[in-house]
PDB file with SEQRES, HELIX, SHEET and CRYST1 records, atoms N, CA, C and O in Angstrom:
SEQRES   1 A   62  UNK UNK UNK UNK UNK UNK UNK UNK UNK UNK UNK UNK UNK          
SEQRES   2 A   62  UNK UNK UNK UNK UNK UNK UNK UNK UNK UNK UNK UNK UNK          
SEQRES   3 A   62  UNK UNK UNK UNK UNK UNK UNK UNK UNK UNK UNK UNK UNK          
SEQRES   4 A   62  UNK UNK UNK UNK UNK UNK UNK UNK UNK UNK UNK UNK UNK          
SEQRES   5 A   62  UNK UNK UNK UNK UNK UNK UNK UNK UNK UNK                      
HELIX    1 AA1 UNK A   44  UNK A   57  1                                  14    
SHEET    1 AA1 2 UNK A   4  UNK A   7  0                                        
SHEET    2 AA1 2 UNK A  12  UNK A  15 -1                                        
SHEET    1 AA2 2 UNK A  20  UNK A  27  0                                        
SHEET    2 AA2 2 UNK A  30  UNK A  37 -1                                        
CRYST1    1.000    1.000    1.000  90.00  90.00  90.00 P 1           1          
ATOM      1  N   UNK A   1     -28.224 191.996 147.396  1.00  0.00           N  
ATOM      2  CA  UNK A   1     -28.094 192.041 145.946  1.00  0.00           C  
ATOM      3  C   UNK A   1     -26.835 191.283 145.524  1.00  0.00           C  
ATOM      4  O   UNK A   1     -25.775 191.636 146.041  1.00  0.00           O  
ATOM      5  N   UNK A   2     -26.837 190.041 144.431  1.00  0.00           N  
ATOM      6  CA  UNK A   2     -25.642 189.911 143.802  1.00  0.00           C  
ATOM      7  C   UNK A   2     -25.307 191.028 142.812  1.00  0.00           C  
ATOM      8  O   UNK A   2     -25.962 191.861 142.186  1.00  0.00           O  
ATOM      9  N   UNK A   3     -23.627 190.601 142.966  1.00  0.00           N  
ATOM     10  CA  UNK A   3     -22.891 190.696 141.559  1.00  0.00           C  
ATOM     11  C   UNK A   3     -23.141 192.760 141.611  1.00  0.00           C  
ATOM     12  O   UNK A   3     -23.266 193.475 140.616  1.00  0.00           O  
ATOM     13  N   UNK A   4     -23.142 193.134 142.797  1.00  0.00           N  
ATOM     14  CA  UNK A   4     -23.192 194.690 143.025  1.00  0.00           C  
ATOM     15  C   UNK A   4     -21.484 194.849 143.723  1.00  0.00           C  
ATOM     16  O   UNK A   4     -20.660 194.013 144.095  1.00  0.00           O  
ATOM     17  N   UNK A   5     -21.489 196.096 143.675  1.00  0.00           N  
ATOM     18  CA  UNK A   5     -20.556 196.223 144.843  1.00  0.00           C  
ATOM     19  C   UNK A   5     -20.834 197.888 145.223  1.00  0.00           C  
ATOM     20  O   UNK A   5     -21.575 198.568 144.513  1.00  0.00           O  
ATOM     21  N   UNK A   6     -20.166 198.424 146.387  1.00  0.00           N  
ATOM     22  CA  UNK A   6     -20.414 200.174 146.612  1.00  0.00           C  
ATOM     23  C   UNK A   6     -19.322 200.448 145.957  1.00  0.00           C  
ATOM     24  O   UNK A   6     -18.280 199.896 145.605  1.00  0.00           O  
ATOM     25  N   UNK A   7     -20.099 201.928 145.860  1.00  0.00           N  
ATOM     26  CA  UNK A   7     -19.145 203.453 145.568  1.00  0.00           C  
ATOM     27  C   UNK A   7     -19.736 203.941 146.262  1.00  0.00           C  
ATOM     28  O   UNK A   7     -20.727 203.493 146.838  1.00  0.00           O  
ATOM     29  N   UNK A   8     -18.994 205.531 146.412  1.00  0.00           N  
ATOM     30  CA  UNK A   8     -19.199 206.439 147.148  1.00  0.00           C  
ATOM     31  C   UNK A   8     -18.874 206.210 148.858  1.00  0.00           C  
ATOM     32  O   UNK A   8     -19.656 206.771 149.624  1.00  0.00           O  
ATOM     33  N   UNK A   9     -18.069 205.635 149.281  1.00  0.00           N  
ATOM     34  CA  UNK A   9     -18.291 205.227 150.499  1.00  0.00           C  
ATOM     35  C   UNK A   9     -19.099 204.504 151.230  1.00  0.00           C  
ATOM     36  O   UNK A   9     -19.309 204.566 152.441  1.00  0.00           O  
ATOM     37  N   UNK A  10     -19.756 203.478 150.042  1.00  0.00           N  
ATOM     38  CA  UNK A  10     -20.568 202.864 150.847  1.00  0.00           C  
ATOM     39  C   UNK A  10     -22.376 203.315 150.809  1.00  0.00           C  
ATOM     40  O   UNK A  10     -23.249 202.744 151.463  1.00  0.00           O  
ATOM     41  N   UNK A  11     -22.572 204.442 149.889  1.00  0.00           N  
ATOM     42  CA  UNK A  11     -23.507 204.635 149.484  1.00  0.00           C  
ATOM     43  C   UNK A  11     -24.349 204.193 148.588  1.00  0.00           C  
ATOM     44  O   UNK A  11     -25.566 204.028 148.678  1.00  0.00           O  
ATOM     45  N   UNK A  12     -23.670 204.020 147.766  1.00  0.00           N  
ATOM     46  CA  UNK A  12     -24.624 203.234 145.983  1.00  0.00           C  
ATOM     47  C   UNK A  12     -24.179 202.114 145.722  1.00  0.00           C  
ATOM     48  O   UNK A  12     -23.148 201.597 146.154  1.00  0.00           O  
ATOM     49  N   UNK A  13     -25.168 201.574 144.791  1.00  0.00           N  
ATOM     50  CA  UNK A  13     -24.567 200.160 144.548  1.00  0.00           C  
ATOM     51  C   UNK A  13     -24.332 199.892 143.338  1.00  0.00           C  
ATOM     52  O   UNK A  13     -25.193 200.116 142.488  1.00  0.00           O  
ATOM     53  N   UNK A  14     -23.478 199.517 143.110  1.00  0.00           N  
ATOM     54  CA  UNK A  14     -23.436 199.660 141.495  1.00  0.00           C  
ATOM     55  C   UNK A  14     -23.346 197.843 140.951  1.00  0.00           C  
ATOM     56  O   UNK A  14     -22.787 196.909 141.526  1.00  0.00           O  
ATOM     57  N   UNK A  15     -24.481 197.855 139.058  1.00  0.00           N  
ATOM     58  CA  UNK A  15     -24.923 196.957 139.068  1.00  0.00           C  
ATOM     59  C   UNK A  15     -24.234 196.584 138.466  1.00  0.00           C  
ATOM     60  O   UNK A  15     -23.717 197.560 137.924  1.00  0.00           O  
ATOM     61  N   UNK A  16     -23.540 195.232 137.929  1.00  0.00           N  
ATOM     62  CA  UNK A  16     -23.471 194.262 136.542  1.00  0.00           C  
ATOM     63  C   UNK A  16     -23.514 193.895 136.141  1.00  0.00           C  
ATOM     64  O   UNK A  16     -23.713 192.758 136.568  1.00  0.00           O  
ATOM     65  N   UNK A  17     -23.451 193.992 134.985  1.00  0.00           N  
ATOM     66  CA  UNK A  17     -24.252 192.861 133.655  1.00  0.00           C  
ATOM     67  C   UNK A  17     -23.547 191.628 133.047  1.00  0.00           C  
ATOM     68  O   UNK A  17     -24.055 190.740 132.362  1.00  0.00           O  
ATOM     69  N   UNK A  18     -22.159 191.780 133.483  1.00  0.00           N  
ATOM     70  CA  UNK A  18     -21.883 190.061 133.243  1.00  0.00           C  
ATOM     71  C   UNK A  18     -21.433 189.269 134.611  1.00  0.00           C  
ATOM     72  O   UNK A  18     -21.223 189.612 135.774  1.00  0.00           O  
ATOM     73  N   UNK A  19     -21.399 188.211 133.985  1.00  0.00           N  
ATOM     74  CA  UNK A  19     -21.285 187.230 135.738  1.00  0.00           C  
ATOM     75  C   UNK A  19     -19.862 186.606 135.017  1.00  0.00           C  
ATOM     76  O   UNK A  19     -19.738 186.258 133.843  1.00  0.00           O  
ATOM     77  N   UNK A  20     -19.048 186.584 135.871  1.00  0.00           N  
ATOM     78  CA  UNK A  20     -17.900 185.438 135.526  1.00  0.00           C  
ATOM     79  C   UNK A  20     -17.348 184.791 136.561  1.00  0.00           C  
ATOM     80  O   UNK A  20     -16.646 185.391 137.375  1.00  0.00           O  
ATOM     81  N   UNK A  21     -17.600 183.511 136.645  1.00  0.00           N  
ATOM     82  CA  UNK A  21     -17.878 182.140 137.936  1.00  0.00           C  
ATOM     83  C   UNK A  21     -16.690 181.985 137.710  1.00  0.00           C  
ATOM     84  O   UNK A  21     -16.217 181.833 136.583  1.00  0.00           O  
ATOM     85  N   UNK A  22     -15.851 182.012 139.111  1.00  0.00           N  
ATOM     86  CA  UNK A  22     -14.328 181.767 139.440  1.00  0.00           C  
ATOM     87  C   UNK A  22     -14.849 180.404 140.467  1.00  0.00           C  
ATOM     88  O   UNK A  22     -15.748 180.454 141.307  1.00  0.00           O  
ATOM     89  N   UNK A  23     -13.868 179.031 140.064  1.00  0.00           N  
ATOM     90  CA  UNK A  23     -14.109 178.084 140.863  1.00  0.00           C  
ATOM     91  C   UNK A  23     -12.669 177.527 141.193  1.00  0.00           C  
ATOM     92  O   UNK A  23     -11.854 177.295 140.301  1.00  0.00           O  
ATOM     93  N   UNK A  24     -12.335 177.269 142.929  1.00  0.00           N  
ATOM     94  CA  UNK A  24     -11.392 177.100 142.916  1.00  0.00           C  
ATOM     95  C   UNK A  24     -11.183 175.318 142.792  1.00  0.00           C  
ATOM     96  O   UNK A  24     -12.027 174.424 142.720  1.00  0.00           O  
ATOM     97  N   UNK A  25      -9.783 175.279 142.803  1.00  0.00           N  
ATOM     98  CA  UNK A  25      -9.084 173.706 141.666  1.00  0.00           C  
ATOM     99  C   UNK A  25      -8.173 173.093 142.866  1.00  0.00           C  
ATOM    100  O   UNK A  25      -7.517 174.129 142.985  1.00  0.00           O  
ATOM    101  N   UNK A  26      -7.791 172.516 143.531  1.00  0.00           N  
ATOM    102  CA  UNK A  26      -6.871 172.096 144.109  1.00  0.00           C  
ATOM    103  C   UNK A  26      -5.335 170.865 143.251  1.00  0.00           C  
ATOM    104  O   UNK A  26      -5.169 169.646 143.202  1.00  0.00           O  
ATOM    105  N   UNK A  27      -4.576 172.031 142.758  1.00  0.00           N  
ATOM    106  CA  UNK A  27      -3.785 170.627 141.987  1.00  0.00           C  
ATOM    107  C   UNK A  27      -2.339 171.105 142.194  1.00  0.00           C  
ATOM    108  O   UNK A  27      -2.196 172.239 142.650  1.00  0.00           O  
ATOM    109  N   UNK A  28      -1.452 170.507 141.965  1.00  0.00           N  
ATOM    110  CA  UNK A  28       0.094 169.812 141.925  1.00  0.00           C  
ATOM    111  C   UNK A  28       0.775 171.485 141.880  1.00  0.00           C  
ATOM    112  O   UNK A  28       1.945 171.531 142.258  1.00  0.00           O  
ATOM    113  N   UNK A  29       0.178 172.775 141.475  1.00  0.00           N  
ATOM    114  CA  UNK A  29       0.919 173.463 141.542  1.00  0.00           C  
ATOM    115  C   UNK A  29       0.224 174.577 142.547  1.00  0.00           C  
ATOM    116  O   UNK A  29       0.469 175.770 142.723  1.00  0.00           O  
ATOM    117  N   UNK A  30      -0.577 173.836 143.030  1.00  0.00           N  
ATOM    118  CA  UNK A  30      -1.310 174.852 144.065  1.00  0.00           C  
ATOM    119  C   UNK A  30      -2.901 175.201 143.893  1.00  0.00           C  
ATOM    120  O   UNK A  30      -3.691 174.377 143.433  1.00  0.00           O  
ATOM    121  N   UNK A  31      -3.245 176.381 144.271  1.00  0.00           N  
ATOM    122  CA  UNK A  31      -4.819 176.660 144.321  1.00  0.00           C  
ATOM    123  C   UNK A  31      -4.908 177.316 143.043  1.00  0.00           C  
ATOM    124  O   UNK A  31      -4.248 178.324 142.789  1.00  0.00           O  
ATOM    125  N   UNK A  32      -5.979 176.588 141.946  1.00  0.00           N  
ATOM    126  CA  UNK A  32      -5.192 177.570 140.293  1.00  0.00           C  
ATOM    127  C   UNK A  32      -7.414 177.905 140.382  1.00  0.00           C  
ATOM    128  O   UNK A  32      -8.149 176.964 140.684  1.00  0.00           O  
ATOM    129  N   UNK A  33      -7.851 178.977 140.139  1.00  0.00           N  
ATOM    130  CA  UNK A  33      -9.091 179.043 140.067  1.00  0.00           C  
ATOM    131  C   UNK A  33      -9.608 179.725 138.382  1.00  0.00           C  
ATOM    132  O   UNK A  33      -9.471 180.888 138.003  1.00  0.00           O  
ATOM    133  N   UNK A  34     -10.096 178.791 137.765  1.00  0.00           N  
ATOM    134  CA  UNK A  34     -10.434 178.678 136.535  1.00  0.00           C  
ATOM    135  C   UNK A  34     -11.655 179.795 136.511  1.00  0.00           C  
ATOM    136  O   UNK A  34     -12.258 180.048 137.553  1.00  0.00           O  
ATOM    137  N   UNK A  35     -12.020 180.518 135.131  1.00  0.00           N  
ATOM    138  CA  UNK A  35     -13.052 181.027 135.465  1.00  0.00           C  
ATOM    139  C   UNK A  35     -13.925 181.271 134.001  1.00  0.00           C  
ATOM    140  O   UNK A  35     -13.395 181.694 132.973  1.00  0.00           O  
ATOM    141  N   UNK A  36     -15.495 180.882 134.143  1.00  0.00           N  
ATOM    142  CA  UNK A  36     -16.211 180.750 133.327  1.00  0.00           C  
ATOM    143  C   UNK A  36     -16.656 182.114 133.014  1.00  0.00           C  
ATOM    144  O   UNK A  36     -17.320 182.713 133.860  1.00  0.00           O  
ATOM    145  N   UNK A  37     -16.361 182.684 131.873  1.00  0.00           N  
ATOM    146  CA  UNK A  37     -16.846 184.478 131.365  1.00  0.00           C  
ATOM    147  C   UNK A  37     -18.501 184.289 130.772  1.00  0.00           C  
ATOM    148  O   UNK A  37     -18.885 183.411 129.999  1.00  0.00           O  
ATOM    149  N   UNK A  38     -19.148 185.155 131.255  1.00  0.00           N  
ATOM    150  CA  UNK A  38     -20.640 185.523 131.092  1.00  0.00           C  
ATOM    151  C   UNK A  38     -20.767 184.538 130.880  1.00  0.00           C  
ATOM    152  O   UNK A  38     -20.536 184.003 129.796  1.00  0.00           O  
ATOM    153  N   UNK A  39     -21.341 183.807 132.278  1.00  0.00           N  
ATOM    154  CA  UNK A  39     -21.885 183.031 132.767  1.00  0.00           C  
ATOM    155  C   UNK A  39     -23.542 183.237 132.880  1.00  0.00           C  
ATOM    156  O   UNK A  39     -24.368 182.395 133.231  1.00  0.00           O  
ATOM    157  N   UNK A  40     -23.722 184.340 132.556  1.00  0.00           N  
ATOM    158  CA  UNK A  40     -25.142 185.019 132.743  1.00  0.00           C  
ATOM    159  C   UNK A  40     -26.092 184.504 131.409  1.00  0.00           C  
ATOM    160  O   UNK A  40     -27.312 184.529 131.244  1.00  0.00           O  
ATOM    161  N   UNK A  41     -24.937 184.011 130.507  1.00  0.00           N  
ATOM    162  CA  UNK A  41     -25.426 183.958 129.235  1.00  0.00           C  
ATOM    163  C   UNK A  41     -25.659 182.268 128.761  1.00  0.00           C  
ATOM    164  O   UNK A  41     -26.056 181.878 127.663  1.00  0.00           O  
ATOM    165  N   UNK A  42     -25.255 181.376 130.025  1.00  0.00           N  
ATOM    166  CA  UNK A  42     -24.925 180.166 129.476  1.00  0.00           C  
ATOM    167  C   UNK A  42     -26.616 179.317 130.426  1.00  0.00           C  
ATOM    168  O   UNK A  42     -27.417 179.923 131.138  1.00  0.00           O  
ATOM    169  N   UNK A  43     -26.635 178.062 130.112  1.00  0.00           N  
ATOM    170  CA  UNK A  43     -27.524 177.653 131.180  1.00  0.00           C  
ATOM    171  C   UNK A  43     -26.434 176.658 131.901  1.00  0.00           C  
ATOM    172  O   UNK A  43     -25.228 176.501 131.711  1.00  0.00           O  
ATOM    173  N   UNK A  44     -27.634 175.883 133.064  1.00  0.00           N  
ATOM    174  CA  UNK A  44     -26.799 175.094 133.749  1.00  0.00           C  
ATOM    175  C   UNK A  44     -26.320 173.935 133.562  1.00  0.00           C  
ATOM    176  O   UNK A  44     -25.591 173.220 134.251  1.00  0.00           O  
ATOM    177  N   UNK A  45     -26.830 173.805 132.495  1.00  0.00           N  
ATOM    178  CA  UNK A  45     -25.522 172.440 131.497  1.00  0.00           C  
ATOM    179  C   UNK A  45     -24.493 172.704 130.560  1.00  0.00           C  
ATOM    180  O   UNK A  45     -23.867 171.775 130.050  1.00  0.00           O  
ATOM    181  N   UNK A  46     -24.302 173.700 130.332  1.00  0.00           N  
ATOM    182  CA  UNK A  46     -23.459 174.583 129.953  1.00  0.00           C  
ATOM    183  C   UNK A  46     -22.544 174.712 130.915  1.00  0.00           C  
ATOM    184  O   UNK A  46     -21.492 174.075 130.957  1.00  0.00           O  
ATOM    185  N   UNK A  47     -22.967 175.663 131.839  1.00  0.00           N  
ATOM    186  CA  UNK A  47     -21.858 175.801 132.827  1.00  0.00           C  
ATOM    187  C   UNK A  47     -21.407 174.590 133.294  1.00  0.00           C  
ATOM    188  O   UNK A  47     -20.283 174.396 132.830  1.00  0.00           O  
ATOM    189  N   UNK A  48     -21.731 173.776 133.928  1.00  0.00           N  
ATOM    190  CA  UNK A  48     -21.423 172.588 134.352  1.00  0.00           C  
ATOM    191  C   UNK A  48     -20.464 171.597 133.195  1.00  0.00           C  
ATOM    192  O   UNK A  48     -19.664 170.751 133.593  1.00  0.00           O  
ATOM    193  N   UNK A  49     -20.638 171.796 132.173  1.00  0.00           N  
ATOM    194  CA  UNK A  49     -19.948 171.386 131.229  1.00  0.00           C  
ATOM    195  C   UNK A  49     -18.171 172.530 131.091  1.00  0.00           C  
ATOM    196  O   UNK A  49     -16.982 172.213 131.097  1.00  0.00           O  
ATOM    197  N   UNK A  50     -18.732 173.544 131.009  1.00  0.00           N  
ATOM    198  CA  UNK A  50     -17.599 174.647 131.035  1.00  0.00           C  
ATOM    199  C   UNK A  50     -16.412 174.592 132.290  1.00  0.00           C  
ATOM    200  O   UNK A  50     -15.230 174.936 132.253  1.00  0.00           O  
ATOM    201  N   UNK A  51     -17.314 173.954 133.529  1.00  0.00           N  
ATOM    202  CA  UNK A  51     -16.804 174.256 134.571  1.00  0.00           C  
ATOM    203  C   UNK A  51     -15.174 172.732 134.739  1.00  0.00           C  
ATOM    204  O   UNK A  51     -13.988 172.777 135.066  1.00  0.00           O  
ATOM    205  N   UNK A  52     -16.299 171.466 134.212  1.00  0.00           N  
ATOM    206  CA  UNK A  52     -15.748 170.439 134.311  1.00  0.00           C  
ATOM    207  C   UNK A  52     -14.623 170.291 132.993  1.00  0.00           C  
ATOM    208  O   UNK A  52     -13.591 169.702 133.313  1.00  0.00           O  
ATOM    209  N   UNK A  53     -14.684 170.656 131.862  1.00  0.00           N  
ATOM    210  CA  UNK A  53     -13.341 171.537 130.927  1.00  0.00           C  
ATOM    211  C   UNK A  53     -12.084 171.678 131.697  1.00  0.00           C  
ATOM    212  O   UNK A  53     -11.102 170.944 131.583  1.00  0.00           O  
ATOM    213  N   UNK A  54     -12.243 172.970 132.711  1.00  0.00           N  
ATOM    214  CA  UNK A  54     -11.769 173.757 132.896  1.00  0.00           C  
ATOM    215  C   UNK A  54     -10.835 173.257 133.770  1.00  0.00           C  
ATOM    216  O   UNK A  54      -9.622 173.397 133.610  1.00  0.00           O  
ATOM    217  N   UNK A  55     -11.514 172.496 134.978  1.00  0.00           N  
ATOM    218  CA  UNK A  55     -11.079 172.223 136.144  1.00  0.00           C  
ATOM    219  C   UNK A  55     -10.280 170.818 135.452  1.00  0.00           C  
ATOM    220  O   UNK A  55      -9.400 170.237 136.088  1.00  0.00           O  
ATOM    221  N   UNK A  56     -10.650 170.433 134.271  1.00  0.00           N  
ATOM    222  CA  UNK A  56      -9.907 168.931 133.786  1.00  0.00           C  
ATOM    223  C   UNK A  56      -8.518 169.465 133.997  1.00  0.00           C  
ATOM    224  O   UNK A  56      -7.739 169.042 134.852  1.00  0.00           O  
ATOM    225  N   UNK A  57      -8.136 171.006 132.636  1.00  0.00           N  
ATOM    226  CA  UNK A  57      -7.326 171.399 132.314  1.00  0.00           C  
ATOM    227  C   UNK A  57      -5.957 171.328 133.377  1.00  0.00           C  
ATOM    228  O   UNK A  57      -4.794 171.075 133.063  1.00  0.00           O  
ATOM    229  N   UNK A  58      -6.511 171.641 134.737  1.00  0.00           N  
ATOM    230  CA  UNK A  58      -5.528 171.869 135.922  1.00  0.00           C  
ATOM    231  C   UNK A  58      -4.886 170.736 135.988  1.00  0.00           C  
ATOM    232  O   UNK A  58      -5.315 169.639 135.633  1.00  0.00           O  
ATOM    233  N   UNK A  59      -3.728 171.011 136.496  1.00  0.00           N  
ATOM    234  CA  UNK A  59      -2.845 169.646 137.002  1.00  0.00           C  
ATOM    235  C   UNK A  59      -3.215 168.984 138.187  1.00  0.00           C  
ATOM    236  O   UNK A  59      -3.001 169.533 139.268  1.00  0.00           O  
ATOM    237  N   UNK A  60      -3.760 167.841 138.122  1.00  0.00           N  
ATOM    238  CA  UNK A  60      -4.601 167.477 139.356  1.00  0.00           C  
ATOM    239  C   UNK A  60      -3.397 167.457 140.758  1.00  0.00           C  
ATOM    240  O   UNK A  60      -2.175 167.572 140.855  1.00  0.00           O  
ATOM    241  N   UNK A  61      -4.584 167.237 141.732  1.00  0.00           N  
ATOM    242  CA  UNK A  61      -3.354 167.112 143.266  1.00  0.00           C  
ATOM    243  C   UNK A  61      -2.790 165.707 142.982  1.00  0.00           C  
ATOM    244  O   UNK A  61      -3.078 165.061 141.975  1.00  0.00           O  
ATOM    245  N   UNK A  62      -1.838 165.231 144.104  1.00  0.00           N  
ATOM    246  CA  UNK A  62      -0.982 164.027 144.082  1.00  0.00           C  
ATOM    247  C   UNK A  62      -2.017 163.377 144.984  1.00  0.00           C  
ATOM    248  O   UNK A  62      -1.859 162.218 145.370  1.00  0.00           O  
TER     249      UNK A  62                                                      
END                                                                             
């Protein structure tokens, strides 16, 4: 199952309803990982658009 994780020791799984896509960046001040919120809600030109934003924003590597 995605986007679950346990409780109870490992017994239940518990579900969620938003997705938020952490992608990591490699730039000038280190590993900076940008992240797209309810992602569940966007399509994949969207995200891909959101993602490439995001990752602009970072200070690129040398």
């Amino acid at each position: 199952m995605f986007n679950t994780t346990t409780a109870n020791s490992g017994t239940e799984l518990v579900y969620y309803d938003s997705v938020n896509l952490g992608i990591a960046v490699d730039s000038r001040k280190g590993l900076m990982v940008p992240v797209v919120r309810n992602a569940q809600t966007k399509g994949v030109d969207e995200i891909a658009a959101a993602v490439d934003d995001l990752a602009g924003r970072c200070v690129p590597a040398a």
